[in-house]
N, C-alpha and C positions, 0 to 999 in steps of 0.2 A: 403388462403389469410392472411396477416401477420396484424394481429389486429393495430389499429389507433394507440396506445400509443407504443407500441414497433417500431413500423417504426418511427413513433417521436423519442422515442430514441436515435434510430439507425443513421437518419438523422441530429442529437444532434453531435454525437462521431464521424462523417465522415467530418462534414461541419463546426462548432461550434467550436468543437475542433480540428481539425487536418487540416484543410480547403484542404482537397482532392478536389486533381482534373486534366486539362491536364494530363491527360495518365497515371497519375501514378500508379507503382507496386502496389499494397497492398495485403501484405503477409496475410493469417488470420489462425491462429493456435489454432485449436479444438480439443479437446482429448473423448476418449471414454465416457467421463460423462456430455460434454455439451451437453445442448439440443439443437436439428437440427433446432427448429427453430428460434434461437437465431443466430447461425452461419448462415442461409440464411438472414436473416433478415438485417446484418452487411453487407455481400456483395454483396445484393440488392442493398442498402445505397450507397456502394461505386459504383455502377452502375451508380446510378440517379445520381453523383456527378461528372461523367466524367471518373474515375478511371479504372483500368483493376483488378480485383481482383484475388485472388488464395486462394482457402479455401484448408485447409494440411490436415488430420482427420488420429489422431492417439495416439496407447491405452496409457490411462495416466500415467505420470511420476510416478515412486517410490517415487522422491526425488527431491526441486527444486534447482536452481542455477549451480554452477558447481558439482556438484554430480550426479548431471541427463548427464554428457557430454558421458558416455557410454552406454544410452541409445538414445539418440539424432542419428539418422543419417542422413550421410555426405549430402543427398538430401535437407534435409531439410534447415541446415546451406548454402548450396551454395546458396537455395532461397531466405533465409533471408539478404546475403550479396549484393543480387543484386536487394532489394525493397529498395522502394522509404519511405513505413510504412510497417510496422509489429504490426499489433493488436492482442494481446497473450492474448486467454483466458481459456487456460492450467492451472490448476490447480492441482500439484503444480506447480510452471509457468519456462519459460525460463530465466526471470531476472538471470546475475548473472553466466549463462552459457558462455561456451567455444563458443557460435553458436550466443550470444546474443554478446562478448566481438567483434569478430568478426566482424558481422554485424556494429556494431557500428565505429570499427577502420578504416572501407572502407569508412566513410564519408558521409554516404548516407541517413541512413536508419536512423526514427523516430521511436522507441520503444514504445507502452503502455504497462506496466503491468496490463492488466484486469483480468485476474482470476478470471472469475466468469462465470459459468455456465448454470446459470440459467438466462432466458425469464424474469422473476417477478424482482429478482434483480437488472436487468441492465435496466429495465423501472423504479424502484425507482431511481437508482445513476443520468439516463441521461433525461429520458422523464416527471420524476413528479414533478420536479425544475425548475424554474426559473434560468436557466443556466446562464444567465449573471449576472444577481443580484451575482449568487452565485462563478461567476469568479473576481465580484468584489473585491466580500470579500477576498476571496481567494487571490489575489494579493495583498490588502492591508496588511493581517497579515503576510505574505512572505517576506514583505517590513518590517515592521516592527521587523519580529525576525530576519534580517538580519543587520537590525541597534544596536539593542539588544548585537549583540557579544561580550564574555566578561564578560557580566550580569549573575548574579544566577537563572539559572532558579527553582522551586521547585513545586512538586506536590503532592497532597493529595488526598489518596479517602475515602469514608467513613468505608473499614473494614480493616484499618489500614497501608496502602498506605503513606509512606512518607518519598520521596528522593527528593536531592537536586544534581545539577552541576553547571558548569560555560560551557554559551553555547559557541560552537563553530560556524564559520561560515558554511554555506547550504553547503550539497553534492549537490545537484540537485535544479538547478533555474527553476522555473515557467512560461512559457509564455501563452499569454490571447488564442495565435494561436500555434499550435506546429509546427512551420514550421524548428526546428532548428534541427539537427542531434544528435540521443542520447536519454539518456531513459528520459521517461516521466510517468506520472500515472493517474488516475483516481481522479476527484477536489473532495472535501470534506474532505480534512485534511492537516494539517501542521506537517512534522516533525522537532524534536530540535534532535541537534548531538553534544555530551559532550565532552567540551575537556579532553583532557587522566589525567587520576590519577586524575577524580575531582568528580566520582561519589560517593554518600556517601547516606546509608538509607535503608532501605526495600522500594519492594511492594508485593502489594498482588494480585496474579490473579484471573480472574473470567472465563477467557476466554484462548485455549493455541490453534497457529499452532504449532506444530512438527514434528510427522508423520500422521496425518491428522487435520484437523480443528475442535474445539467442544466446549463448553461451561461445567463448569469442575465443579460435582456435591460437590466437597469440591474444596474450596480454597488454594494455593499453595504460601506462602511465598517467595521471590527471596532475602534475605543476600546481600549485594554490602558494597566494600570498596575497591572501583578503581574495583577490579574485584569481579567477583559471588564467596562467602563463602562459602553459602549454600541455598539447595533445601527444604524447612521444607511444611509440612503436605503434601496435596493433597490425593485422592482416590488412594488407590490398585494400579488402572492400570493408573493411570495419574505421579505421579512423576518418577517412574523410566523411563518412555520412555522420559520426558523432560532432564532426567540427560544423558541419552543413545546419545537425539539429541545433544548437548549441547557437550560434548566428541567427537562427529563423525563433530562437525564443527571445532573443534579444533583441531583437529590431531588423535584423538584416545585416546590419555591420560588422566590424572587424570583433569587437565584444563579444567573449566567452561565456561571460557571467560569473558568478559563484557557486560554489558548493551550497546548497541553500538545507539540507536536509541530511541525518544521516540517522542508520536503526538499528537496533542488534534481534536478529531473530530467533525467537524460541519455542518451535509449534514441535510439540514432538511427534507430530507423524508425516509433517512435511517431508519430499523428496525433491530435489532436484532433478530439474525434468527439461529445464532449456526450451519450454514451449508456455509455460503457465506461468508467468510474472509473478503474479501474486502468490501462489505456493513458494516461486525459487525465495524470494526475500523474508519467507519465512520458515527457510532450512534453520538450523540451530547454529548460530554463531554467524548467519547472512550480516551483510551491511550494506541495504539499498540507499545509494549517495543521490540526492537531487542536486541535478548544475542547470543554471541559466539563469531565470529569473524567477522570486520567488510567486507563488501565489498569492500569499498574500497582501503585496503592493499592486498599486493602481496596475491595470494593464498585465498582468501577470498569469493570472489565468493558471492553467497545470498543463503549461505548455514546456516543460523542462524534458530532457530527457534523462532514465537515472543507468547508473552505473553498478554493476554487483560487487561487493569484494567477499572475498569467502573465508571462514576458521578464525575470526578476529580475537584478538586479546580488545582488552577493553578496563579502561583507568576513569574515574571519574573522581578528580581533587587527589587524594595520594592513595586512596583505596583501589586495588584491583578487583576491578568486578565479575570480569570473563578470561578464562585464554583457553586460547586454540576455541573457541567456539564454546564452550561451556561456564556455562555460571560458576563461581566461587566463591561468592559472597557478596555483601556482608550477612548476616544469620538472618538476617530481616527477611531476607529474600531466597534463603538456600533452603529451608525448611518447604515456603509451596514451590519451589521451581522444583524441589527432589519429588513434589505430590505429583507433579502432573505426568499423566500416564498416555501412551497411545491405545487404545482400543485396538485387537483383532479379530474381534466377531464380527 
């Protein structure tokens, strides 16, 4: 029997957000590390909702985005070009992929990037919130760093964290319903996207994806001026595999890439867990940094690896918007970010 909160979740991410229903496909893609009953739980969900579900189950990627395209097969990609949704909670995920580029080009299909494996997880991101509270928000500051374009944006953490850009306008718009064709993700964060040649400053990680997920016992400086300079400290085995991903999203050679992406998080029943990616970067005050290359240029794919930094202040033109990890303005935005509530039932 599928416990009270998790079916709430579940029935959260089918109806809430994606408003499934009349007959639709929904693709649901699970890899050797989720748990079984997370993946029924989802296409339960899509049961009660009208929907015709298809759960995939297969062993996890090596590698996400288009890097993973020679492990992906051709069964899987025709499924996904003939849904209605695809809810991917693979990890490392399809975003980004030849099967996901695809999907999308035929018109059809609504993408989440869920990536998260875990039962506990995805009852914090979708069942222990105040969902709407928290899509409010969530749309007002989308609106607002959308206004924003042009402005400085600049970010601070406390162990030495501090880079500046000029933001650029959203790769990817927000709706309150995901009814529209194209990828989509998981509420509890906002990302900023630099315009070119404007990033300038260090950060400091606490957290690193690149070939797997983890929370990084020494801290790892990232060097930026327009592009990555250099990799300094980190543990033994943490910097050279970021330098290794970092080259393999770039072609192979000496190139580091850019900072291609950065987000401030604000889910408020998120936990830091150094196993769930998607939850960690949406702790409150998270900063998940994309480096390599971007997706959205030719060849690009969501083959980057990202970076955490943690507790950020946050400047966006002369206004401070965040510090230490929480909202403070401006009023436009501090009335729903003070609404949104964690659920304990």
């Amino acid at each position: 029997m599928t416990p009270a909160r998790l079916q709430r979740a579940a029935d959260t991410l089918v109806q809430a957000q994606f408003g499934i229903g009349g007959g639709e496909s929904v693709l649901i893609t699970a890899d050797s590390a989720t748990e079984p009953a997370l993946a029924d739980a989802i296409a339960a969900a899509v049961l009660r909702a009208g929907g015709r579900p298809l759960l995939a189950l297969a062993p996890q990627l090596p590698f996400q985005g288009g890097l993973s395209d020679p492990f992906v097969p051709d069964s899987l990609r025709a499924a996904a070009a003939a849904s209605d949704v695809w809810l991917d909670l693979c990890f490392p995920y399809h975003a980004g992929s030849r099967a996901t580029s695809e999907a999308v080009a035929a018109g059809r299909c609504r993408y989440l990037l869920l990536a998260t494996a875990g039962a506990d997880s995805f009852e914090r991101l979708y069942g222990q919130v105040d969902f709407a509270a928290l899509m409010d928000f969530n749309l007002a500051f989308a609106a607002f760093v959308a206004d924003a374009a042009g402005q400085t944006l600049r970010f601070a953490c406390p162990l030495g964290t501090d880079l500046s850009c000029v933001l650029d306008r959203p790769k990817l718009v927000r709706d309150r319903v995901a009814r529209t064709p194209g990828l989509h993700t998981v509420p509890g964060t906002q990302s900023f996207y630099p315009a070119a040649d404007s990033v300038r400053g260090q950060v400091v990680l606490q957290g690193l994806f690149d070939e797997d997920h983890r929370l990084l016992r020494r801290p790892i400086t990232i060097r930026v001026a327009d592009r990555i300079l250099a990799v300094e400290g980190g543990a033994a085995e943490d910097r050279p595999r970021l330098e290794r991903a970092l080259r393999r999203a770039n072609g192979g050679g000496d190139d580091l890439g850019r900072c291609i992406h950065f987000t401030f998080g604000f889910h408020p029943a998120a936990r830091l867990t150094g196993s769930h990616f998607i939850e960690d970067i949406r702790v409150p005050g998270s900063n998940a940094i994309g480096m390599g290359r971007p997706w959205w240029e030719p060849g690009g794919g969501e083959n980057h690896p990202d970076g955490i930094a943690l507790d950020q202040s946050l400047w966006i033109g002369d206004r401070l918007v965040a510090e230490a990890g929480l909202l403070v303005g401006p009023p436009e935005l501090k009335g729903p970010y003070d609404a949104m509530s964690r659920r304990l039932d």
